[in-house]
py3Dmol code that shows the C-alpha trace and the ligand (Angstrom):
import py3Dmol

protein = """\
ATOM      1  CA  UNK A   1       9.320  16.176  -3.997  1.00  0.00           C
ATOM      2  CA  UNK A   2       8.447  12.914  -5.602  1.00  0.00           C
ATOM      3  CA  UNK A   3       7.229  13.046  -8.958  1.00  0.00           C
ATOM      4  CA  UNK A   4       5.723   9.842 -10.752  1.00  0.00           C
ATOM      5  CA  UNK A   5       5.158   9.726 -14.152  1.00  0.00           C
ATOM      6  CA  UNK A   6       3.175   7.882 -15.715  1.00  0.00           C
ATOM      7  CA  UNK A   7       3.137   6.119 -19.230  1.00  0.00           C
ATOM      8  CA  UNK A   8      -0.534   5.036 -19.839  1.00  0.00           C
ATOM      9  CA  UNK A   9       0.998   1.731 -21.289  1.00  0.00           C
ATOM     10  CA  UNK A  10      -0.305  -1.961 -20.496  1.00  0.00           C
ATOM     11  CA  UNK A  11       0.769  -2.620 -18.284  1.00  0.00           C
ATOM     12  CA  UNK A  12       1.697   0.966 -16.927  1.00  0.00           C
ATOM     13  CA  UNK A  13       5.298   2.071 -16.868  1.00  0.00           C
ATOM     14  CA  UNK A  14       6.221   4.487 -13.763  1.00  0.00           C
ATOM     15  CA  UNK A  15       9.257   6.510 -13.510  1.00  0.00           C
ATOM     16  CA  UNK A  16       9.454   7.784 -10.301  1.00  0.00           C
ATOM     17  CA  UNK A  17      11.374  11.122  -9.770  1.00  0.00           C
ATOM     18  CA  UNK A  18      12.806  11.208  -5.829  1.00  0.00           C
ATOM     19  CA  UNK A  19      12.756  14.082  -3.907  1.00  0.00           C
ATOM     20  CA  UNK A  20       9.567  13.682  -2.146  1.00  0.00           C
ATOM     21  CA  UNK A  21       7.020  16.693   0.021  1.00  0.00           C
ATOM     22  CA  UNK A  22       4.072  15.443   1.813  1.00  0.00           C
ATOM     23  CA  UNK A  23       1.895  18.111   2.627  1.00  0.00           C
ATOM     24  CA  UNK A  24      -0.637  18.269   5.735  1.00  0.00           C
ATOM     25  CA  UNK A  25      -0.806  15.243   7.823  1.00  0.00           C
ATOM     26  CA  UNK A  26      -4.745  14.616   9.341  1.00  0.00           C
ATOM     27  CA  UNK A  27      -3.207  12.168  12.364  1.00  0.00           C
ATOM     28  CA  UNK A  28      -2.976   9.018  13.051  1.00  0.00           C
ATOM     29  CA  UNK A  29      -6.261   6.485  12.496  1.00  0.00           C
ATOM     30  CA  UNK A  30      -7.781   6.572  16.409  1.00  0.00           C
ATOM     31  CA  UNK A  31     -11.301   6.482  16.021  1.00  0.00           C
ATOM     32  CA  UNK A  32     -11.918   4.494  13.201  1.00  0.00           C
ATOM     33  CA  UNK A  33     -15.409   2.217  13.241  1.00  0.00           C
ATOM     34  CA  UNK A  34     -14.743  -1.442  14.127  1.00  0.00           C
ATOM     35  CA  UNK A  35     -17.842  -2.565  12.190  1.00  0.00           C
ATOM     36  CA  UNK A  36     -16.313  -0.687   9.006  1.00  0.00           C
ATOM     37  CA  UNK A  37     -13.566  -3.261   8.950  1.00  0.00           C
ATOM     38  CA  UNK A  38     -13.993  -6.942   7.446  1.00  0.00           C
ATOM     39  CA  UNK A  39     -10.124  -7.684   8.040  1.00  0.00           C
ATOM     40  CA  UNK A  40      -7.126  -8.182   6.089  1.00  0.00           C
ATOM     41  CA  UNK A  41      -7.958 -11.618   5.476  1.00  0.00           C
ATOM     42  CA  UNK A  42     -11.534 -11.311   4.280  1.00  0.00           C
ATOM     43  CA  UNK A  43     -10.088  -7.987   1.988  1.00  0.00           C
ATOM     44  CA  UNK A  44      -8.053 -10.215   0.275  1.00  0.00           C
ATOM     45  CA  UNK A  45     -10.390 -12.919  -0.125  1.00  0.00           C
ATOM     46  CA  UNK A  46     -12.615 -10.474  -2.004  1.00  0.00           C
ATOM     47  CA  UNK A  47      -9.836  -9.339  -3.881  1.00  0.00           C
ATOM     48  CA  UNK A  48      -9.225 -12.451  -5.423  1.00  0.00           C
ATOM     49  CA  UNK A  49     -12.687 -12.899  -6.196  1.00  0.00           C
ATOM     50  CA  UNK A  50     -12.668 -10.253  -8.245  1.00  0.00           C
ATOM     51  CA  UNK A  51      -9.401 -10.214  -9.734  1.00  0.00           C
ATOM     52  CA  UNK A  52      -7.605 -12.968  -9.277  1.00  0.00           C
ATOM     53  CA  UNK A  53      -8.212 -14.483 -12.518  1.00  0.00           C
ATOM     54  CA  UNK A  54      -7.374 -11.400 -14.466  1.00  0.00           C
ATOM     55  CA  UNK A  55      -4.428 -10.803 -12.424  1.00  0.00           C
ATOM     56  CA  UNK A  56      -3.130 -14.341 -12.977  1.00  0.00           C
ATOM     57  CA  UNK A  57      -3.590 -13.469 -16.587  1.00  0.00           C
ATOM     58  CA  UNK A  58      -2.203 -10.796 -16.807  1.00  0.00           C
ATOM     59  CA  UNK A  59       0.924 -12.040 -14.443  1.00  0.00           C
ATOM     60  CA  UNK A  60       3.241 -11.208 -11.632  1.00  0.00           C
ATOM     61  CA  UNK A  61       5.386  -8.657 -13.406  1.00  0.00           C
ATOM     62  CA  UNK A  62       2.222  -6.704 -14.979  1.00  0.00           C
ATOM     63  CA  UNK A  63       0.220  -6.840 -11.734  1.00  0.00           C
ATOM     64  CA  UNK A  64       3.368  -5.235 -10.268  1.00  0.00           C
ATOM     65  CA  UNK A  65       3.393  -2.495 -12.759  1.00  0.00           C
ATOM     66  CA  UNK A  66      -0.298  -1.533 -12.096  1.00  0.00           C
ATOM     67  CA  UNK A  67       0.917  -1.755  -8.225  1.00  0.00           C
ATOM     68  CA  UNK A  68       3.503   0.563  -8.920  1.00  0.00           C
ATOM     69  CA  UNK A  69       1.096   3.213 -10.898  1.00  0.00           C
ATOM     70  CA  UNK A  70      -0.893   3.295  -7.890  1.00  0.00           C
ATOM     71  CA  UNK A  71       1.925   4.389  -5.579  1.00  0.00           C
ATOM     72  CA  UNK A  72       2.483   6.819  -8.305  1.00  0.00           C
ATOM     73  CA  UNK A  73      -1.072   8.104  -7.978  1.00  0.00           C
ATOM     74  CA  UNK A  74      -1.023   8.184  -3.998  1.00  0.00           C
ATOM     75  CA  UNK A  75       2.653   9.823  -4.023  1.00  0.00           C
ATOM     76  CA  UNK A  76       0.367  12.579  -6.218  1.00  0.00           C
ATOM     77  CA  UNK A  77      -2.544  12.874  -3.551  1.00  0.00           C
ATOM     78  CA  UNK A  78      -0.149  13.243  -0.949  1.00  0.00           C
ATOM     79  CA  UNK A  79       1.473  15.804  -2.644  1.00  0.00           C
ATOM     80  CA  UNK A  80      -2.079  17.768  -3.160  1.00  0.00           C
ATOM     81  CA  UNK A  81      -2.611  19.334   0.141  1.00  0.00           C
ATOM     82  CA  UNK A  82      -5.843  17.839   0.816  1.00  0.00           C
ATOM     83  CA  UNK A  83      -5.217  15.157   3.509  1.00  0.00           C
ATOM     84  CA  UNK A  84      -7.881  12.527   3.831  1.00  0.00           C
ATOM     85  CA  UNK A  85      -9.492  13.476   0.726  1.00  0.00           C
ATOM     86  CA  UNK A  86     -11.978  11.342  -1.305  1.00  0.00           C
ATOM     87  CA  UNK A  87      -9.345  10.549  -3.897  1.00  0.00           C
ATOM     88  CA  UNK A  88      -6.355   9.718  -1.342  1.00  0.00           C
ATOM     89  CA  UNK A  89      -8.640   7.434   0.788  1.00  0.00           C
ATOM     90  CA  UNK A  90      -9.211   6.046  -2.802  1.00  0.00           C
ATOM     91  CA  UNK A  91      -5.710   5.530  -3.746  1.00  0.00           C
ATOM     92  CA  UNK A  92      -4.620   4.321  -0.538  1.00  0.00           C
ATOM     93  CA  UNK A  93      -7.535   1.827  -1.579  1.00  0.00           C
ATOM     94  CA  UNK A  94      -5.850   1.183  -4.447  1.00  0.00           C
ATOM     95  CA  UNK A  95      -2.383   0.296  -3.343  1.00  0.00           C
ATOM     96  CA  UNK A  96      -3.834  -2.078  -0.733  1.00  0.00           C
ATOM     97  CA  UNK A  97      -5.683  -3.769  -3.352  1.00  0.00           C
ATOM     98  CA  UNK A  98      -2.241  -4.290  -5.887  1.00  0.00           C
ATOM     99  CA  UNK A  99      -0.482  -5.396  -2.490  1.00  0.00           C
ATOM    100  CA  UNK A 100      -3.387  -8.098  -1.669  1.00  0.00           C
ATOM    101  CA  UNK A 101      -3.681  -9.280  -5.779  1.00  0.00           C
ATOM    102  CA  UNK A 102       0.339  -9.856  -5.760  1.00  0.00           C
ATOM    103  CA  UNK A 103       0.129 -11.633  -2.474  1.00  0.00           C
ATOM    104  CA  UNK A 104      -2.246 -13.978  -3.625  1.00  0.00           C
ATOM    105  CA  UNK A 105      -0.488 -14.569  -7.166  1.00  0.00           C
ATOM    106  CA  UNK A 106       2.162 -15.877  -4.897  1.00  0.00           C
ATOM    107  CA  UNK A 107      -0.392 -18.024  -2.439  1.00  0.00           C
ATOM    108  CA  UNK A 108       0.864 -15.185   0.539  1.00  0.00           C
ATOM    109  CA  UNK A 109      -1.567 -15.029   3.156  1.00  0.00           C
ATOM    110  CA  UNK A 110      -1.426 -11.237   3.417  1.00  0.00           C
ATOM    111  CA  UNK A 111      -3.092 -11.140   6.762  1.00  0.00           C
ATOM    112  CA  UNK A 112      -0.942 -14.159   8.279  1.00  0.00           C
ATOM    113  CA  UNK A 113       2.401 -12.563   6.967  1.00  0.00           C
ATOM    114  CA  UNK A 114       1.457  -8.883   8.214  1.00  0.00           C
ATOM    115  CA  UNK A 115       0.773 -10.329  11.817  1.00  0.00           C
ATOM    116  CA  UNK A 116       4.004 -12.597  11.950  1.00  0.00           C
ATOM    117  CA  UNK A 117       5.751  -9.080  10.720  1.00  0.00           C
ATOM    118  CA  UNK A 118       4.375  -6.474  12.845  1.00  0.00           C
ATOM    119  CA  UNK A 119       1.803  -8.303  15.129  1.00  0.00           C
ATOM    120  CA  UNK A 120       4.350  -7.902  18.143  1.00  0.00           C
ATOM    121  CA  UNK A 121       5.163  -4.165  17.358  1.00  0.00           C
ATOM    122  CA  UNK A 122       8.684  -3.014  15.413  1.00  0.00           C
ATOM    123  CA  UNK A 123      10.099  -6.151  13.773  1.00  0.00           C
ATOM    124  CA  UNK A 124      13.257  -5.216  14.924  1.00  0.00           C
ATOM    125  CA  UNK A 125      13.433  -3.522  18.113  1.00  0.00           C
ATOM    126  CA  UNK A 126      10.201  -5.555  19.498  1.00  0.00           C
ATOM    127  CA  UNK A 127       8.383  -2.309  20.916  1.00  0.00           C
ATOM    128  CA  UNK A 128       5.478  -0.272  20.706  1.00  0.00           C
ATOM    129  CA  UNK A 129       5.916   2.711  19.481  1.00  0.00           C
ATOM    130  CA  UNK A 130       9.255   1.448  17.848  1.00  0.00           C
ATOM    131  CA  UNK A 131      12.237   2.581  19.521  1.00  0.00           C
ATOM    132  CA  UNK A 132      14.386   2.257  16.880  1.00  0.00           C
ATOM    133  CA  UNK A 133      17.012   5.811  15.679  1.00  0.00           C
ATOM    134  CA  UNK A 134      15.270   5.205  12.459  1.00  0.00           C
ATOM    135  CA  UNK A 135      12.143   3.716  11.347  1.00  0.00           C
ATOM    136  CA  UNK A 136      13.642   1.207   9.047  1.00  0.00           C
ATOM    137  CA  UNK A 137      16.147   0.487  12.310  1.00  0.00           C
ATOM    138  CA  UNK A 138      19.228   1.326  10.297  1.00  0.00           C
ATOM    139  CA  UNK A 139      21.643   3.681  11.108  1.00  0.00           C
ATOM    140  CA  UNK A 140      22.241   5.823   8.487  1.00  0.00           C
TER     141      UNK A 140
END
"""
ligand_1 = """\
1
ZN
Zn 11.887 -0.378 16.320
"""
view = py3Dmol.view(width=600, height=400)
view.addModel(protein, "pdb")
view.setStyle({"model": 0}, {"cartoon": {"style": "trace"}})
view.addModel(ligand_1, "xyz")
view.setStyle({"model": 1}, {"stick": {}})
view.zoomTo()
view.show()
């Protein structure tokens, strides 16, 4: 079980508790609507629109905390037993969001960086669906 707590400070302080129990899993994402999706690129684009000044404001290391609340907040919908909710869809929202403000507080094009990563499958065993023992491609 992975517990996050929260302290409703400014920025927010997490303190993550590991152990962690997903409950339910809905599938993987097969059928989603292509004209639902305006692309990494454009997401990010509208994120800094929004919040880039703000976020450069308020910095790297406090836009990282509000990051990390987030995962803290989708750790807790995952935990709820209501997969694909309203409020996970929301938080996985969220945490996308964080990930596009701190990429662009550090000129990262999100959408460039993601493709050079994973655009070709696993990073590290090249295929697709990985073929890697683990997912992180480590042996344990
Ligand atoms: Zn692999």
């Amino acid at each position: 079980m992975l517990t996050a707590k929260i302290l409703d400070n400014d920025p927010p302080t997490c303190i993550f508790i590991y152990g962690i129990d997903m409950i339910g899993a809905a599938g993987p994402l097969k059928n989603a609507k292509p004209e639902t999706d305006f692309g990494l690129r454009e997401f990010q684009q509208i994120i800094e629109a929004t919040y880039f000044e703000k976020d450069s404001a308020r910095g790297l290391e406090g836009s990282f905390m509000w990051l990390v609340e987030e995962v803290g907040e989708l750790a807790r919908t995952l935990n709820s037993g209501d997969p694909n909710s309203a409020e996970e869809q929301a938080e996985f929202a969220d945490v996308l969001a964080w990930v596009a403000s701190l990429a662009s507080l550090r000129g990262i094009d999100l959408a460039l960086c993601v493709r050079e990563k994973y655009g070709s499958g696993c990073p590290r065993c090249k295929n697709s669906p990985c073929q890697c023992q683990h997912r992180s491609g480590e042996d344990l």
